[in-house]
N, C-alpha and C positions, 0 to 999 in steps of 0.2 A: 437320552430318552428314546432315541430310535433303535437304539439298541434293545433297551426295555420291550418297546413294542414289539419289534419284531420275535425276541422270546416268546410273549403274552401271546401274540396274534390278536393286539388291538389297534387300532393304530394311535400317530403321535399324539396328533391331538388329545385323544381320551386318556392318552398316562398323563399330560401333561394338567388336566381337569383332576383327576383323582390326587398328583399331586399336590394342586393348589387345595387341595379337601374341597373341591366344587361337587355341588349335585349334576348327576347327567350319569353314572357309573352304580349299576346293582353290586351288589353286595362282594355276591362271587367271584366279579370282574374285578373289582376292588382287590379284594384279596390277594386276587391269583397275580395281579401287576405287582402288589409289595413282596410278596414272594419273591417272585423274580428279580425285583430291584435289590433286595436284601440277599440274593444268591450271589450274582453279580457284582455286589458290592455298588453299587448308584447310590447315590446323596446328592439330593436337589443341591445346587447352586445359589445357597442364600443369597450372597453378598453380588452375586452377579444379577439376578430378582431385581433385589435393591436396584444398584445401578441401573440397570436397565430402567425403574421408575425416577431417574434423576435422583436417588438417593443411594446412601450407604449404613445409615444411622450405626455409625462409629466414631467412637472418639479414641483419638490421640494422643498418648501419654509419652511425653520424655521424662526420663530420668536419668539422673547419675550414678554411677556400677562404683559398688562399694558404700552409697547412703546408706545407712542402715535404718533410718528415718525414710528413706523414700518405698522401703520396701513394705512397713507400715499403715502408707499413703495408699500404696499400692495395693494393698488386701481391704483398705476400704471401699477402692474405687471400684471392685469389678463387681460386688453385688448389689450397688447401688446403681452403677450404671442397667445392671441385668435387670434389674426392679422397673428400669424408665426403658426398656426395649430397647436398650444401645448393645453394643461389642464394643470391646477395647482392645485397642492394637498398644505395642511397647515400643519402646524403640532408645537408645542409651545411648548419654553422651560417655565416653569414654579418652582415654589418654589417644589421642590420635584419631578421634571421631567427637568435631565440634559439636556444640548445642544444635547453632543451623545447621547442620548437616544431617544430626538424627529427628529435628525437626521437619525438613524437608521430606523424608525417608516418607514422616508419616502422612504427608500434605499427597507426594506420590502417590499413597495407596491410598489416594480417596478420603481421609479422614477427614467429616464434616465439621469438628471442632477438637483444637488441641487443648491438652491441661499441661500445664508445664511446671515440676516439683523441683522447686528450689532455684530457679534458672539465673544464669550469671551474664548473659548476653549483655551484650550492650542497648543503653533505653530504647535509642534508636531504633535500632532494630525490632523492640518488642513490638512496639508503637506501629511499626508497620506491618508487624505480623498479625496486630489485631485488628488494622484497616482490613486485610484480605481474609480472613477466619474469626471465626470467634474462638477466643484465646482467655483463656484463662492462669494465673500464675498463685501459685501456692508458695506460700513462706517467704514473697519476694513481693514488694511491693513498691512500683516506679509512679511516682507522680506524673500526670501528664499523660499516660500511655493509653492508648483505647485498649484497655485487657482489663478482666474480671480480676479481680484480688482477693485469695483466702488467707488470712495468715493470726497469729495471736498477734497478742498483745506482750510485744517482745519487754520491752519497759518492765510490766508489770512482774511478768515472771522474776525478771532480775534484782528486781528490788522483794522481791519476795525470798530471794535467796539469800539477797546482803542482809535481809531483816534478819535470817535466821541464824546465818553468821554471827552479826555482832551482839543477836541475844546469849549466843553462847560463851560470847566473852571475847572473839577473836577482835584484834585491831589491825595484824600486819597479813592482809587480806589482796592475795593479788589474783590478776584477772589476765588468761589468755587471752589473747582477742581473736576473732574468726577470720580474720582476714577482712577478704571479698566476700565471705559466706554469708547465703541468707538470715538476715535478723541479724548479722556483727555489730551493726554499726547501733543500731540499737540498745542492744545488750551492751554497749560500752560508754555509750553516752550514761544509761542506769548506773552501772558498774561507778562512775565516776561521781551520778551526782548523789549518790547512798553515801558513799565514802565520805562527799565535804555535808551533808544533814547531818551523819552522827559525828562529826567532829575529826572525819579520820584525813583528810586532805594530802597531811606531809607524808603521810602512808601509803599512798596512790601508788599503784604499778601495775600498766599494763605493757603485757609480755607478748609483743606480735607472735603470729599462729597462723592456724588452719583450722579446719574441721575434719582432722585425721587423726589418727592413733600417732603417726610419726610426728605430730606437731606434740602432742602432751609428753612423747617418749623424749625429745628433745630438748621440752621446759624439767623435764626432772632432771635430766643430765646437767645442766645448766644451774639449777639451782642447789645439786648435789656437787657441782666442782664449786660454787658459790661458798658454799659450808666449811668445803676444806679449807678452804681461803681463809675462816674466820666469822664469814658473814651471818649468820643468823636465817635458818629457813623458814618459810613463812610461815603459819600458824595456820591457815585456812586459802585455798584454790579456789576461785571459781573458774572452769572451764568454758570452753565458747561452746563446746559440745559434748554429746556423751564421748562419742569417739575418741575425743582429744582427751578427757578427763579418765579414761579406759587405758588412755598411752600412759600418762602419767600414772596412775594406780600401780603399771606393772613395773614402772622404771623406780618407782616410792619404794616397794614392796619387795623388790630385788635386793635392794640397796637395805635393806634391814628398818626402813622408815616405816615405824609403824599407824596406819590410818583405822582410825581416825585419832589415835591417844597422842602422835607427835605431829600429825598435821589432818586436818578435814580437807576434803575433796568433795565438791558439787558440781552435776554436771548442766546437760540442758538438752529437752527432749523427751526422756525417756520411751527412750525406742529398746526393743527388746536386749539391746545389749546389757543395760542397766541391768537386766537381774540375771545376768551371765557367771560375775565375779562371785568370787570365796564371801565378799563383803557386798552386800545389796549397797547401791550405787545413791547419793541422795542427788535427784535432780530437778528441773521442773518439767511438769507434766506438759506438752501440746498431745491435745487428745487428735491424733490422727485419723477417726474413723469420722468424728464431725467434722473436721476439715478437708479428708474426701468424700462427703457427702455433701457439703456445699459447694465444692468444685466440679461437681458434676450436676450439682442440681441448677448451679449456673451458666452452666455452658447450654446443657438441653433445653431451658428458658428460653436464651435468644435465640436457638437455634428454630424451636418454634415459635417464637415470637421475633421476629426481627428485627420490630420496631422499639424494640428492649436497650436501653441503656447500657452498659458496661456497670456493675455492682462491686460493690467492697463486704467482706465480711471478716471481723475482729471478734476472735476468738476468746476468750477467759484461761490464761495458762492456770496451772496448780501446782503447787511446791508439795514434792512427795520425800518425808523423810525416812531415808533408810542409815545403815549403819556406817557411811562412808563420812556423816559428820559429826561430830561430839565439841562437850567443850575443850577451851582455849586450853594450851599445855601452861601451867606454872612457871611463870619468866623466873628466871634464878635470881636468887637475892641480891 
C-alpha cells in the first residue's frame, strides 16, 4: 500500500480506506489509486485482513489423491463454501504423507474448521482433533468422537443392490470387501445379511479388497485362474467400490468374459468413473453434492455458533441401473 501511495500521491492511510470501499476518498482519487494499484499489479491481502481480525474464514479439506469420489466431494464443497463467505484450502493425504500430516498442513495455515473425506485415522485421534477444531468427517463415521458426521446410509444402498441382484436371478453373488475403507464394514455386514433373507447363506463370499482399481484387477485374476481350475465363476460381483468394480470390469473383459451376459458387475458410489466404460457401470448412487453441502454447512454452524453440538447427517443412497448388470446366465443342465 505505500507503494501504491506513493505512485498516487496520496498517502497510506487514504489507499488503505478506499481499499476497504470506506467513505472519505472523491471519486477521482478513487480512481486514480485503482489505477495505479492494477498497474503495479497490488491485491489487497484478504486472508492476512482476516487474520489480523482473529479470523481466517477457511475451511480445511483433506483428501485422499486417486479417490475419485473425493474429487466429487470436492466440486460440491467450494461453491457452497463460497455461498457461506468461507475459502477452502486442500491438502492430500497421499503414499508417504499421512492423514495427520496433511491435516496438520491445514491447521498451520490457519484453517478455522477441517472436513475430512473418507478419513482412516485412528478414533483416537479423530476425537481429539475435534476437541481442538471443528471437524467434520464425511463417509466415515466413529462413535464416540466429538466430530460432525455426513455420510449415507451405507446398509441401505447395499441391500438395494443385493435386491436387484437376486431379482435378476443371480444366487452365486460374491462381494469384495473394502478393506479399511469408508462404509466397508457396512456394506458387508448388508452384503451378508441379503444373502441369508433370500435364502442364499451357503453361497456367501466375501473376497478381502480395497477401494482401488488393483484390488477388483486382482479378484478377476483370481477368479479367472479359479475357472481354469474347474470352479465355476460367479454369476453376479458386488464391488466395495466403483474403482475396485472398474479393476475387475477390465480384467472380466480382457479375458473374453462378457458383462453383463456371463457375469453382472455392481459397483458403489457412482462417482464419475462409472460412466467412463464401453458399458455404463450399475452402481449405488451417494449424491456427493448434498453430502458436501451438509459438510460445510456444518462446520460453518459451530464455527459461528459454538455453543453447537457436534451433528450427524444420513443420507438416502440410490441404486442407479446401467448396463453392467442383467440377468443370471443359464446354469447347464
Amino acid at each position: 500500500m505505500a507503494d501504491v501511495a506513493e505512485k498516487a500521491g496520496v498517502s497510506r492511510a487514504l489507499v488503505s480506506i478506499i481499499f476497504r470501499d470506506l467513505p472519505g476518498a472523491s471519486r477521482e482519487t478513487r480512481e486514480r489509486v485503482l489505477r495505479v494499484a492494477d498497474e503495479i499489479g497490488y491485491r489487497p491481502d484478504n486472508a492476512a485482513r482476516l487474520l489480523a481480525r482473529g479470523r481466517s474464514r477457511t475451511l480445511g479439506v483433506m483428501f485422499t489423491v486417486h479417490q475419485s469420489f473425493h474429487m466429487d466431494l470436492i466440486a460440491g464443497i467450494y461453491p457452497e463454501a463460497e455461498r457461506l463467505g468461507y475459502d477452502v484450502l486442500l491438502s492430500a493425504a497421499a503414499q508417504g504423507r499421512s492423514e495427520e500430516k496433511a491435516v496438520e498442513a491445514l491447521l498451520g495455515h490457519r484453517c478455522e474448521a477441517v472436513i475430512l473425506l473418507g478419513p482412516d485415522a485412528d478414533p483416537a485421534y479423530l476425537d481429539g482433533l475435534g476437541r481442538r477444531t471443528v471437524t467434520v468427517s464425511v463417509s466415515r463415521r466413529v462413535p464416540q468422537a466429538r466430530v460432525d458426521f455426513v455420510h449415507s446410509a451405507e446398509g441401505k444402498g447395499a441391500r438395494q443392490a443385493m435386491d436387484h441382484l437376486v431379482e435378476l436371478g443371480h444366487r452365486r453373488i460374491v462381494h469384495i470387501d473394502g478393506g479399511r475403507g469408508p462404509g466397508s464394514a457396512e456394506r458387508r455386514r448388508a452384503y451378508r445379511a441379503a444373502m441369508r433373507r433370500h435364502g442364499l447363506e451357503a453361497e456367501q463370499r466375501v473376497i478381502p479388497g480395497a477401494h482401488t482399481e488393483d484390488s477388483g484387477i486382482e479378484t478377476g485374476r483370481m477368479l479367472l485362474a479359479e475357472r481354469d481350475q474347474g470352479l465355476p465363476l460367479p454369476t453376479a460381483v458386488l464391488a466395495g467400490n466403483d474403482r475396485c468394480a472398474m479393476g475387475l470390469l477390465m480384467t472380466l473383459t480382457r479375458a473374453g468374459v462378457e458383462v453383463p451376459r456371463d457375469m453382472s458387475v455392481v459397483g458403489y458410489d457412482d462417482s464419475h468413473l462409472s460412466h467412463l466404460m464401453p458399458i455404463g457401470l450399475t452402481t449405488v448412487r451417494q449424491d456427493a453434492v448434498l453430502m458436501a453441502e451438509n459438510a460445510v454447512r456444518f462446520a460453518v454452524d459451530r464455527l459461528e455458533n459454538p455453543e453447537l453440538e457436534p451433528r450427524e447427517a444420513v443420507l438416502d443412497p440410490k441404486l442407479v441401473v446401467r448396463g453392467s448388470s442383467g440377468p443370471a446366465p443359464q446354469e447347464p443342465a
